[in-house]
C-alpha positions, 0 to 999 in steps of 0.5 A, spaced: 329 511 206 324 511 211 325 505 217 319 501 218 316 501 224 317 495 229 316 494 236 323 495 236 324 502 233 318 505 237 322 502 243 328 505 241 325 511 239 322 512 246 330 512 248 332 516 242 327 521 244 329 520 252 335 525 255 342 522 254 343 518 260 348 522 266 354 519 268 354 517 275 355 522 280 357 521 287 351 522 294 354 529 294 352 532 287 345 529 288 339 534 287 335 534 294 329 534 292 322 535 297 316 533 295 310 536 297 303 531 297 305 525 299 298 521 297 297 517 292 299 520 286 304 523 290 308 517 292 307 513 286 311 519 283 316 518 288 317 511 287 317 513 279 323 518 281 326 512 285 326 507 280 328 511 274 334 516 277 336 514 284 342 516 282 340 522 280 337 525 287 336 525 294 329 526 298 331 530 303 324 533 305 317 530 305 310 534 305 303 532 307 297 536 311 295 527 313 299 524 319 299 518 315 301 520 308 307 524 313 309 517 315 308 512 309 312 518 305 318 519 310 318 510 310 319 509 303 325 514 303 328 510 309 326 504 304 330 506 297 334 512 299 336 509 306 336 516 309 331 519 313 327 525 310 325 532 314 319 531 315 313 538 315 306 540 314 306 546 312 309 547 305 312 555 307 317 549 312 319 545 306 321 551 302 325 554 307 329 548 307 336 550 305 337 542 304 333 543 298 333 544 291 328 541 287 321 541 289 315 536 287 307 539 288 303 533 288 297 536 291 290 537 289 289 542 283 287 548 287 294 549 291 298 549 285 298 557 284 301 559 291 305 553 292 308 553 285 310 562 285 311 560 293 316 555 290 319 560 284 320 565 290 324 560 294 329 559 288 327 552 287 325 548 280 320 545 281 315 538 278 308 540 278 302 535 277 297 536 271 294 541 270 299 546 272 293 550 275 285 550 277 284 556 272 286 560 266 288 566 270 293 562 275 297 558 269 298 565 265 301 568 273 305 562 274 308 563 266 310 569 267 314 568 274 317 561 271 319 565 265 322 571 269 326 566 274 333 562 273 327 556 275 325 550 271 319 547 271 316 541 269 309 539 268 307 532 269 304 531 263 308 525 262 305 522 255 309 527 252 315 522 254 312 516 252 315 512 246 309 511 243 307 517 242 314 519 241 313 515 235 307 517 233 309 524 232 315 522 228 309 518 224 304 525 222 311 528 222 313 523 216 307 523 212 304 516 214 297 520 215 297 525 210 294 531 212 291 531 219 284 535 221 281 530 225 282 526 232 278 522 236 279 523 243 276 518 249 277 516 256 271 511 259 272 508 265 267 502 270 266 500 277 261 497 282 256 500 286 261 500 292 266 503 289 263 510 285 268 513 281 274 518 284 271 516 292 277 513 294 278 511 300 278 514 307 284 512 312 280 508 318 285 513 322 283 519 318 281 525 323 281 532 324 286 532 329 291 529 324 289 533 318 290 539 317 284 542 314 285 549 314 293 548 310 288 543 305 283 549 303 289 553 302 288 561 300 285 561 293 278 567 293 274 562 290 275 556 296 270 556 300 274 558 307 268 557 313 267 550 311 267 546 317 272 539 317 269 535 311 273 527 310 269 526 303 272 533 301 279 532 304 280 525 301 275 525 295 277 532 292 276 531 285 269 530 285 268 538 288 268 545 284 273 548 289 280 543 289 278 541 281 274 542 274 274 533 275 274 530 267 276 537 264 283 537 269 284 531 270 284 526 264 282 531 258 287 535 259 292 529 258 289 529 251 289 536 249 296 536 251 298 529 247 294 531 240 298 538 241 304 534 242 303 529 237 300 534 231 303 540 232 298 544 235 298 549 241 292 552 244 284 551 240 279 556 238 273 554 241 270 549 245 263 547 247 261 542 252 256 538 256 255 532 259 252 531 267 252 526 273 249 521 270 251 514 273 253 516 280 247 519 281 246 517 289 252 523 293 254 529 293 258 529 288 259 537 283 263 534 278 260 530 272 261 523 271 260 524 263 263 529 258 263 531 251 267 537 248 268 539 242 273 543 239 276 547 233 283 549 232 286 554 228 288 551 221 282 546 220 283 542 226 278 538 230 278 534 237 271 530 238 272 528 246 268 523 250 268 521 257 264 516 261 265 512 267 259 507 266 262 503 261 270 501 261 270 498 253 273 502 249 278 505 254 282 510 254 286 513 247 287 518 242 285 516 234 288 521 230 285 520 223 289 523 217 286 522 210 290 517 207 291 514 214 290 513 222 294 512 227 290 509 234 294 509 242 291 506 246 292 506 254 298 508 253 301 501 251 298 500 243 299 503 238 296 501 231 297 504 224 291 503 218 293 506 212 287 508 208 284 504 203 280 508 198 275 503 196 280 499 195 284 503 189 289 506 194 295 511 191 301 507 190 305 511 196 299 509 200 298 502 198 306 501 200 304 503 207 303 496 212 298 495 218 303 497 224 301 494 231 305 495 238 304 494 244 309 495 249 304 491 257 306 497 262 309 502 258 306 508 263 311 506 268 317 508 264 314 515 261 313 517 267 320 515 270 323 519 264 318 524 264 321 525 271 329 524 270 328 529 263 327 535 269 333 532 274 337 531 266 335 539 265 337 542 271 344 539 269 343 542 263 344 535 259 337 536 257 331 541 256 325 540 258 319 536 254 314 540 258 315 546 260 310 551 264 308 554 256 306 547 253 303 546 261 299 551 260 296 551 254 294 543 255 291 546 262 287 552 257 283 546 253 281 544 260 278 550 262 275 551 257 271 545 257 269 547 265 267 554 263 263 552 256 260 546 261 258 550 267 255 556 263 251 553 257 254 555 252 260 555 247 266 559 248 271 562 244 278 564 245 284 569 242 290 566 243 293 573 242 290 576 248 290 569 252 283 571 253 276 567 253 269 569 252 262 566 250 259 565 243 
């Protein structure tokens, strides 16, 4: 018999779905982990490992190309660890540190190829942010060396330990839905004139003599080298072609990734999108604050997805609409479920069915502390991973996909057998 759903089973599934917990360990068994990029995501994620698996590390090195990243990183281990890190800001020192063994890669997309493979080489595991890299080609190179080497790597594409979605997909693996070909994806945000979308703000203190811009621009091909000092591009680097793909690398990439994870579903075989600058009309900024793409999968499956940053009502959240129901998560904290009402003549097996509604208030904080002790839990060999750099890479392909049909106009397709794209 099928256990209902209850805002009690979908916690305990969350915790089912999470690794078994380790036993306490003493200070010298702890993973020394360093962490490099110290800014916001940075440090929320450090905090996150704090909250969640104290127990289970010791920061011992921090990271950041900003003096002032540098100091707050190096405070808040003094504050929660009560031990005082190395301090680098040059990554290639870090790696260099015997004293660490696992290392977190909080920096702007376009450095996490060379830092990651550099991390691979100095046999660390290692936690990356999404997307695992800034193109097709460097996630496809950093696959194959994580795949060669003794390492873990994590992706932190932290819906994956997320107990709603960890429900869901028990739901469609149940048959709740029926079969399932369709799914809404969305992501809308808002804000006033004074705080344009991804303009995050500058540090009054923030100069070219405490930050270093040549580490910042790194030696990817594509980077523009010969720029000079540019505060808007350090600090606000999601708005620029260079460091990020914007919509499709930062928040679409979460939601391929989910409706792959919750459906089954792996890489799609075409994407067309469009969309343009439309609200933040008044800056310099590349990227567009309005996208939609459209995707098609093997096996009869379709993913419509929208973003725009100038009306938040909707929110953000995936509707994966199966024939004889749907199941809606929204902003990481709701789940709903609808059976379908077939004119009011449904089958019996879905009349049976009740409207189900969760919600869990904050529950993003305890995904990504899971999401952070699987790693520590998987290197202990009390786990395996739940986002490993393959699933990483296949989330980051429908990203790039839509930067690339976004950039040139056109649809474009993609062999999943040759991991190779080309326009329609």
């Amino acid at each position: 018999m099928q256990e209902p759903v209850s805002r009690r089973n979908v916690i305990k599934a969350g915790a089912l779905a999470a690794p078994a917990i380790l036993s306490a360990q003493n200070v010298n068994s702890k993973l020394r982990a360093g962490w490099i990029g110290t800014g916001s995501r940075g440090n929320h994620v450090m905090n996150m490992a704090y909250g969640g698996s104290a127990e289970l590390m010791e920061v011992t090195a921090v990271c950041d190309t900003y003096a002032g990243n540098l100091a707050r990183a190096k405070d808040n281990v003094q504050s929660k660890g009560k031990n005082t890190p190395k301090t680098y800001v040059d990554y290639k020192d870090l790696l260099a540190d015997p004293n660490v063994d696992v290392v977190f890669i909080m920096t702007p997309e376009h450095l996490h190829h060379r830092m990651l493979l550099d991390a691979i080489k100095a046999n660390k595991h290692a936690y990356v942010e999404k997307p695992l890299a800034h193109t097709i080609e460097e996630g496809a190179e950093i696959v194959s060396a994580v795949e060669k080497s003794t390492k873990l790597v994590q992706v932190g594409t932290q819906n994956r330990s997320n107990s709603l979605y960890i429900q869901a997909k028990k739901m469609v693996e149940d048959g709740l839905i029926g079969d399932i070909h369709y799914v809404r994806a969305f992501w809308y945000r808002n804000s006033l004139d004074d705080n344009p979308a991804w303009r995050y703000k500058i540090p009054d203190d923030a100069a070219e003599s405490n930050t270093d811009w040549k580490k910042f621009l790194g030696v990817e091909p594509y980077v523009k080298k010969d720029r000079a000092f540019d505060k808007q591009r350090y600090y606000q680097w999601r708005l620029y072609w260079d460091y990020s793909g914007g919509i499709s690398t930062d928040l679409l990439v979460h939601q391929t990734d989910i409706t792959n994870f919750v459906c089954g579903k792996a890489e799609p075989s075409s994407c067309m999108a469009s969309g343009g600058i439309y609200r933040w009309t008044e800056d310099d900024r590349e990227v567009p604050d309005t996208l939609s793409a459209i995707y098609e999968y093997p096996g009869k499956f379709h993913i419509n997805y929208s973003c725009y940053f100038g009306n938040d009502w909707f929110g953000y959240g995936e509707q994966f609409m199966g024939n004889e129901g749907t199941i809606e998560v929204l902003n990481r904290q709701i789940l709903n479920f609808y059976p379908e009402k077939f004119a009011g003549k449904p089958p019996a097996k879905v009349a049976a069915r009740k409207t189900v509604n969760v919600h869990l208030p904050g529950n993003d904080v305890p995904a990504v502390q899971n999401h952070v002790r699987n790693l520590f839990e998987a290197i202990a060999g009390k786990a395996k991973l739940v986002a490993p750099v393959r699933v990483g890479q296949q989330a980051a392909i429908g990203g790039h996909l839509a930067t690339l049909s976004y950039r040139n106009g056109k649809k474009v397709l993609w062999d999943e057998r040759t991991q190779k794209y080309r326009f329609a």
